[in-house]
N, C-alpha and C positions, 0 to 999 in steps of 0.2 A: 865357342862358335865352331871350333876347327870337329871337335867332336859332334856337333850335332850336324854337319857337312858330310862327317861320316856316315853318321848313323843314314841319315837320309839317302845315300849313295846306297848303304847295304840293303835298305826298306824296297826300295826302287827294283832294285834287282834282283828281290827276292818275289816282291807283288809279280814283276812283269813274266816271271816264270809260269804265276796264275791265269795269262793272256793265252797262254797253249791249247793244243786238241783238246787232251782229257780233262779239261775242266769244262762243266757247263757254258752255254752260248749268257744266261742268266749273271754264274759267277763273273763271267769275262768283263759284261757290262760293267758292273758294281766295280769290280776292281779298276778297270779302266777309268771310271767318274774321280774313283781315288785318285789315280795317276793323275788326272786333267787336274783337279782343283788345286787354285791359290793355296789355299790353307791345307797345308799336309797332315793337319793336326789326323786327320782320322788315320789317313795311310798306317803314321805311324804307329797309332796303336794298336792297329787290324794285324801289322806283319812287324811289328819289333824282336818279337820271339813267337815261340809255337808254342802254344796253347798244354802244358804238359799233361801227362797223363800219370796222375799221381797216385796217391795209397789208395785214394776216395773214389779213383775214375777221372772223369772231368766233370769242370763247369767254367760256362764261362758265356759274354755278352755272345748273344746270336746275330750273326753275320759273315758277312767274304773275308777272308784273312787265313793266316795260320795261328793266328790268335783270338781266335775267334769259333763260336761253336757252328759247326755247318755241316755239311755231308760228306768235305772231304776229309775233316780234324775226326769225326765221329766213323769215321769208313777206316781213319788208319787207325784207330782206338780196336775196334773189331778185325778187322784183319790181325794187326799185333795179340791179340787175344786168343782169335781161333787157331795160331799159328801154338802159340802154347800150348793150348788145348789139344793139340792135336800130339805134339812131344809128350805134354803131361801123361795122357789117357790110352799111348800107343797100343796098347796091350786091350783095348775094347773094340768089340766089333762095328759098335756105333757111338758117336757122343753125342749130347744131348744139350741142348741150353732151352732157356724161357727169355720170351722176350715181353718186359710190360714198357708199359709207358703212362704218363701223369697228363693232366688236362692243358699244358702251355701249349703256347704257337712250337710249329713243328714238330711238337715231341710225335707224332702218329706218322709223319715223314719217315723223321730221324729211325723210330722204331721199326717199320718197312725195312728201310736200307743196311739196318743192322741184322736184320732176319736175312734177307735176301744174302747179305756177303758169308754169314756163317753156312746158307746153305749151298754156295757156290765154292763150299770148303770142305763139302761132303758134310755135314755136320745139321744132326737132325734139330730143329726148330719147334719150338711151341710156343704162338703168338697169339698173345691175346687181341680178342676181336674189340676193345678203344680200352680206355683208360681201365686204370685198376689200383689201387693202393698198393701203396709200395709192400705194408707186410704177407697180400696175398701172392706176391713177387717170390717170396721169400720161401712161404710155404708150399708153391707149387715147384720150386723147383728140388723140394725134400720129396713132395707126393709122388711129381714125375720122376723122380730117381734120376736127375738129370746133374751134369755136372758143376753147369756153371749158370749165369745167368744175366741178363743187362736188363737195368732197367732207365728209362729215358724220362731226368724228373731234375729238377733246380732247386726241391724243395720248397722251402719258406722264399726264396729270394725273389726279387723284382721280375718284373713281370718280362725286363729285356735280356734275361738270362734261361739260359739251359745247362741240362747237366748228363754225365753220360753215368750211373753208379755199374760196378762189377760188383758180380758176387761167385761164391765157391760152391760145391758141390752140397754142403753141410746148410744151404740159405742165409750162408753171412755173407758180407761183403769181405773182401781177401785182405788178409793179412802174411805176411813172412809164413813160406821165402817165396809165395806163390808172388805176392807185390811186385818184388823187385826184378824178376823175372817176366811176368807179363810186360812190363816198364820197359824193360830190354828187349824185348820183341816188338811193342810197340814205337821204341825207339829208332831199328832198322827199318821200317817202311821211311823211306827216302823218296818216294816216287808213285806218283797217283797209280799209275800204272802199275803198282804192286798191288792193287786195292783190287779184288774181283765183285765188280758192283754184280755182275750178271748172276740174279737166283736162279736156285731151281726149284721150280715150285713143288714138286714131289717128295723137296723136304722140308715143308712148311708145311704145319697141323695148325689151325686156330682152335683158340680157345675159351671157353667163357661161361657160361652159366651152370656147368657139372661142377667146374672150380670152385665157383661162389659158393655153390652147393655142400661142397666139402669145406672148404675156410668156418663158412657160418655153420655148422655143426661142429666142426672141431672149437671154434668161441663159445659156442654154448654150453662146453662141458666145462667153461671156466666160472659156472655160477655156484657158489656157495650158500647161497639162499634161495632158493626156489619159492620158499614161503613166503618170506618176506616180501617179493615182488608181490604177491597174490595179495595179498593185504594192501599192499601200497600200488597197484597197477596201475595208477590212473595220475601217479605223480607226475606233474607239470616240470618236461624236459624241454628245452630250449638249445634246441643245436644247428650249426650250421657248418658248412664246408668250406665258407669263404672258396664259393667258387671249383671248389676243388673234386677230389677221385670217391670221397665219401659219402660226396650226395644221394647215391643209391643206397650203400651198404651198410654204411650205420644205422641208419633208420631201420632199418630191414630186420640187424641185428638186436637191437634195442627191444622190437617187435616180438622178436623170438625168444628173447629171455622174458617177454609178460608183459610188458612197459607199450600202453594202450594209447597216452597223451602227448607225442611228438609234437615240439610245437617247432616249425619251420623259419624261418625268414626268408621269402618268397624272393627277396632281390639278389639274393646271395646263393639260392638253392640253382642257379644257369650256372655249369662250369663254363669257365672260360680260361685261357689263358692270359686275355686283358685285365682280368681282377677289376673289375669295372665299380667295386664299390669301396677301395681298400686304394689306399696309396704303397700298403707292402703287407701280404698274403699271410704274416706270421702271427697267428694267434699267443703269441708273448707278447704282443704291442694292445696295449688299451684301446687303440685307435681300432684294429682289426676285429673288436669284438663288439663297439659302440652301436653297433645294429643291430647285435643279437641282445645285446644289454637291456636297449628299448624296448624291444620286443620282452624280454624281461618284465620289464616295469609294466607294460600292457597288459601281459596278462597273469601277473603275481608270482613266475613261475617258481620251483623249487632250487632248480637247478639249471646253469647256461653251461653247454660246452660246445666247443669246437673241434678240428681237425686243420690241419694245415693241408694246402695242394695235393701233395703227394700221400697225406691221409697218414703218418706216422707218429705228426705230432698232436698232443692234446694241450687247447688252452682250455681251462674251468673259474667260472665265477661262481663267489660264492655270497650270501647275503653276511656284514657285519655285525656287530654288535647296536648299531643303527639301522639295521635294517637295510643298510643302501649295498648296492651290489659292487663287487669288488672281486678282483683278479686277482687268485691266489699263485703263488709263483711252482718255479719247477721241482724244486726243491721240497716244497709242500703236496704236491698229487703225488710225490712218492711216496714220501710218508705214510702218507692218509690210505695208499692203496696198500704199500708193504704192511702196514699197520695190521688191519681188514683183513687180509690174506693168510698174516701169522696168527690173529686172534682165532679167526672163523678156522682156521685150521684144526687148531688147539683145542677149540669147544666141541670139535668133530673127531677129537680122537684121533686123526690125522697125521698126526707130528710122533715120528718113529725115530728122533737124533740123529738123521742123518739128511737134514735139510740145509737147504743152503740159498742167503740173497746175497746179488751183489749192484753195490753202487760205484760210479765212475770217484777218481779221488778230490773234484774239484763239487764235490756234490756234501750236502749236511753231512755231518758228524751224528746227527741226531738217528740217523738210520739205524749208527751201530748201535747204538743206547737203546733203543728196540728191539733190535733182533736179539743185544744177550738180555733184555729181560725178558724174551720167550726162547731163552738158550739157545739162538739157532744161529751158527754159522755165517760170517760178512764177511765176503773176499771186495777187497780194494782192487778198481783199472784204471787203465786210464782212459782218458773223454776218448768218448765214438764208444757207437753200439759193436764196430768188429771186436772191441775188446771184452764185454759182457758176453760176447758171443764163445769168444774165446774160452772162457772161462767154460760157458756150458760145454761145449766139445772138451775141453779137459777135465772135466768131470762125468761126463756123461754114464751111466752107468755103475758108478761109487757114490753119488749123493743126490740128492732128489733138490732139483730147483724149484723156488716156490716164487722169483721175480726179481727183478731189477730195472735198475732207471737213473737218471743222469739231471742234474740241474735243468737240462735245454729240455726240458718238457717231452722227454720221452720216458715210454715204461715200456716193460715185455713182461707180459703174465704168464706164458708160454714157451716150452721148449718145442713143440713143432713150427714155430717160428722161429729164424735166427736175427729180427730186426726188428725197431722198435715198433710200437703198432698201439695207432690209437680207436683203431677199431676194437680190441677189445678192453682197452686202457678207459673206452668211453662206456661201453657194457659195465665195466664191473664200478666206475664211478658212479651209476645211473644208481646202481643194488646198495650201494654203499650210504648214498644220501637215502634210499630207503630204509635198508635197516639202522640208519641214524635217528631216523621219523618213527620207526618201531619200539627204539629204545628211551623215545621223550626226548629227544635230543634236535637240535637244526644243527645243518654241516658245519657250524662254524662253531659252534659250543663241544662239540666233535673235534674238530681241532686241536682246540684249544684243551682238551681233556688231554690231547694225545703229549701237549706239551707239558702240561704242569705232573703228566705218568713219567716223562722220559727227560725231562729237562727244558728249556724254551732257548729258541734257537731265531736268529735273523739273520737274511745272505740279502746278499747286493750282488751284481755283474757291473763290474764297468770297464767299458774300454776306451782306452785311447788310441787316437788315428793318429797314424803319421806317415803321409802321403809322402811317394817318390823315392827315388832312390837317396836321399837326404835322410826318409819318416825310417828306410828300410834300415841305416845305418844308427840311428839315434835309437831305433828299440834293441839291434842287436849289443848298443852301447849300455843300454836299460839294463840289460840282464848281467851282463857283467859287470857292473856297480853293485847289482842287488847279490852278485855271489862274491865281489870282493869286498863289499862291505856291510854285510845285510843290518837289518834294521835292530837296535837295542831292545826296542819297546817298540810296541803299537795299540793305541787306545790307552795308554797309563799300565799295560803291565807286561812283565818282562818276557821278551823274546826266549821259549827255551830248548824249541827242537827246530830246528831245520833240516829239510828233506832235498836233497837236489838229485832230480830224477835223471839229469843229466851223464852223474855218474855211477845215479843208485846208492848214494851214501845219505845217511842218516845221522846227523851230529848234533849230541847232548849239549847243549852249550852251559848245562851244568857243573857237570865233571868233565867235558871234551869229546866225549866217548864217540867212536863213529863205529856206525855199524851196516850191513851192506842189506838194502832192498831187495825184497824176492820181485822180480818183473822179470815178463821176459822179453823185453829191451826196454833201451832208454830213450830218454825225451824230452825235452827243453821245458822242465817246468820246475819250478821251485815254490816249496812251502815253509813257511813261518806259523810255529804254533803259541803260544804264549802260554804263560802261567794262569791265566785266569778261562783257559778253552777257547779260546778266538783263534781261525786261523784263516788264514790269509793265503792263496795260493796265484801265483803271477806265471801265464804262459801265452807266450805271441800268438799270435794265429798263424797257421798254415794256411790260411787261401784269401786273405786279408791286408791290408797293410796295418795290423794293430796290435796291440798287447792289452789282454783281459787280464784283470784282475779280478779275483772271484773273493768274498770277504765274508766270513761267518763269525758273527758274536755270540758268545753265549751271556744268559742271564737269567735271572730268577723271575717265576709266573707263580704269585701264593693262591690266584683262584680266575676266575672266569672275571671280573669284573676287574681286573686287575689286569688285562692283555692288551689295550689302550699303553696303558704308562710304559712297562713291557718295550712294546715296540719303538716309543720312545724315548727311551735311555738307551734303547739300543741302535737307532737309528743317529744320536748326538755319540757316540762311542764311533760309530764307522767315521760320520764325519769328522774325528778325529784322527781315527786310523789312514784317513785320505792324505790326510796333514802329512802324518808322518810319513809316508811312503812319497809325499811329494808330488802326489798328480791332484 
């Protein structure tokens, strides 16, 4: 009690600092209804702590607070930003940033106020004129030779959250040492009054339809079949944006590689940022696709895909072995696209030994089993596209990338992008069920070819919650049980490598033998691999209160008729392996 006497003493008197001049006549109110009310429950979650500005940027519930996403959390986010920007790039005449933003409430505020502060920091602006997916974010800020870039998006999350993402010169999002450095400049803003809301509009440029112009040309040179489309142009696509920044562009795109039969979902094609037909915007949830599904069923279509808000991620249905439609996971659209990419490469002559994919480490195993049966090169990262990204910029120029992609339903087909992007992720899906149709094949007998060529593979995600500062102690307690005493077995066969990326060591539990990870840093994750190819990879969340555990079995597929049992032996194995690990 004495502690939460406290806490509410420090909440008080941090809120009533928000009652001052420089904060809006707006914020005062809201913060003040806080103060007044009985139940402080909100106060304290609005101003418990500040809203940090982390590897990712921010996100967080929109609202009055310092915990909270608003004008003042996202104004010192940009100040701290332009502030490095300016140390970083001293040596340039002028610097440059892009500013997008996604279809949520605020975010076309937010992105306003973040233009205006960079240009009241001398610092030249290019603002897009409304929304835009996040990967044209990415690539105009390589087109514009710009250096940095923000884009104002939540992603997949609930409709009462906002998020603020940074990126670098290169169209990633920032990584070491630029991170921890922005971090620290954004740390120093102490004082609204350090924030220069006042633009100058003489260095704001809007931007918009020349962009598109260039994105959807440069997607179009990602089609490997030209012909194919012509034979199949009239295949029955089914896509929707759930609301979101793709509702124009995909379509558009789809268009332009051939593809004649767009079939829409009319209720879902209004962006919004209420998501007015979705209880949660993320095309990984069956619920999120249940309208384009019907819509499906209605009119026979080939193929369902989606986009997420911000237009990065791709969900895809496919029809099963019964004909009935089903959501194939993240782990499976890479495959299927990596697959495609390396094949069609290969029959084109294309493939010169110096190609190279890469998948995040919590992503199928099944990837590398394909890429060396077409010889080519799989570097291992870890989860987040800054790290794929990474990889491209440290290659760039010695090996030719041909794609990569991550469990969470992203792909990037493209090196003039540096983020995941499912506007072209949904292009080349759209070519790939056609030349599946070309070859006597439906997407899923496709699949399943690709499994019983390379091995058959099943993952699961599951995560456990554990709210509060109690959930936050018992995962940090999680992990250290799993590194002091990790698990024997899992599924019935024996534990034999473990990876802990924590220190970068690698131990045989064979012979003992430890050997050191190539990463260039570390990270709170740990893997278990077994004797029989099952592995298991456990890592908390950073913006969550949870710990995912990511779970791959492997198993034998003797033919097409045979992927049924398959997924069931292997789906009685996980829930064994849940046993064992005890969640």
């Amino acid at each position: 009690m004495e502690n939460q006497d406290l806490l509410l003493k420090e909440v008080t008197a941090k809120a009533q600092t928000w009652l001052q001049d420089g904060y809006d006549e707006e914020t005062r109110k809201e913060v003040k209804r806080m103060l007044d009310a009985d139940d402080k429950t909100e106060l304290i979650e609005s101003f418990y702590r500040d809203l940090e500005f982390g590897t990712g940027g921010l996100r967080g519930i929109m609202g009055a607070g310092s915990n909270r996403m608003n004008i003042y959390t996202v104004g010192a986010a940009t100040q701290g930003l332009a502030n490095y920007l300016k140390e970083a790039f001293k040596e340039l005449p002028e610097i440059k940033v892009v500013v997008g933003h996604d279809v949520r409430n605020n975010s076309r505020k937010f992105a306003e106020i973040v233009a205006n502060i960079f240009s009241a920091n001398g610092i030249k602006v290019y603002l897009f004129d409304s929304f835009r997916p996040t990967p044209e974010l990415s690539f105009a800020i390589r087109e514009l030779g710009c250096q940095s870039g923000v884009n104002i998006t939540a992603s997949h999350n609930p409709k009462i959250y906002n998020g603020y993402k940074a990126y670098w010169s290169d169209g990633a999002q920032i990584i070491a040492p630029h991170d921890v450095n922005i971090i620290d400049n954004v740390n120093r803003i102490k004082d609204v009054k350090d924030i220069k809301f006042e633009g100058d509009p003489s260095k704001i440029e809007i931007i918009g339809k020349a962009m598109d112009e260039a994105f959807l040309a440069a997607i179009k040179t990602l089609s490997l079949d030209p012909e194919v489309i012509k034979r199949h142009a009239d295949l029955k696509i089914v896509y929707t944006p759930i609301h979101g920044t793709g509702v124009e562009i995909i379509p558009e795109s789809l268009r332009r590689w051939g593809f004649t039969n767009i079939i829409h979902v009319p209720e879902q094609d209004i962006p919004s940022g209420d998501f007015p037909t979705v209880d949660s915007p993320n095309p990984e949830n069956p619920s999120a696709m249940a309208m384009a599904i019907e819509k499906a069923k209605e009119v026979g279509a080939d193929l369902v895909v989606a986009s997420d808000p911000d237009a990065d991620r791709i969900g895809c249905v496919i029809r099963d072995n019964n004909g009935e439609y089903q959501l194939i996971n993240g782990n499976q659209i890479v495959m299927i696209l990596l697959n495609y990419i390396m094949r069609r490469k290969r029959e084109m002559g294309l493939l010169k030994g110096n190609e190279y994919v890469v998948k995040t480490i919590v992503t199928t195993e099944t990837i590398k089993a394909i890429a060396d049966n077409y010889d080519i090169k799989m570097f291992d990262c870890y989860t987040g596209f800054k790290w794929i990204a990474s990889v491209i910029r440290d290659l760039e120029g010695k090996m030719v990338y041909l794609g990569g992609g991550e469990e969470s339903y992203g792909f990037l087909a493209e090196d003039f992008c540096r983020d995941k992007d499912s506007v072209s992720a949904i292009s080349l899906m759209a070519e790939i069920c056609a030349w599946a149709k070309d070859q006597g094949m439906d997407f899923n007998e496709m699949l399943q070819d690709i499994y019983i060529k390379n091995g058959f593979s099943h993952e699961v995600g599951i995560s456990v919650v554990r709210e509060g500062k109690k959930g936050a102690d018992e995962i940090v307690q999680m992990m250290k049980d799993f590194r002091s005493n990790p698990p024997k077995s899992l599924g019935g066969s024996p534990v034999v490598i473990v990876k802990d990326y924590s220190d970068l060591n690698c131990t045989d539990l064979r012979d003992g033998s430890v050997t050191k990870m190539d990463f260039p840093a570390t990270s709170n994750v740990l893997q278990f691999f077994t004797e029989d190819g099952s592995k298991v990879s456990v890592r908390p969340s950073g913006t969550e209160p949870k710990i995912k555990f990511y779970m791959e079995v492997r198993g034998t597929l003797n033919g097409k008729d045979d992927y049924e049992r398959a997924n069931r032996d292997a789906e009685a194995k996980i829930e064994t392996i849940k046993k064992d690990l005890g969640i």
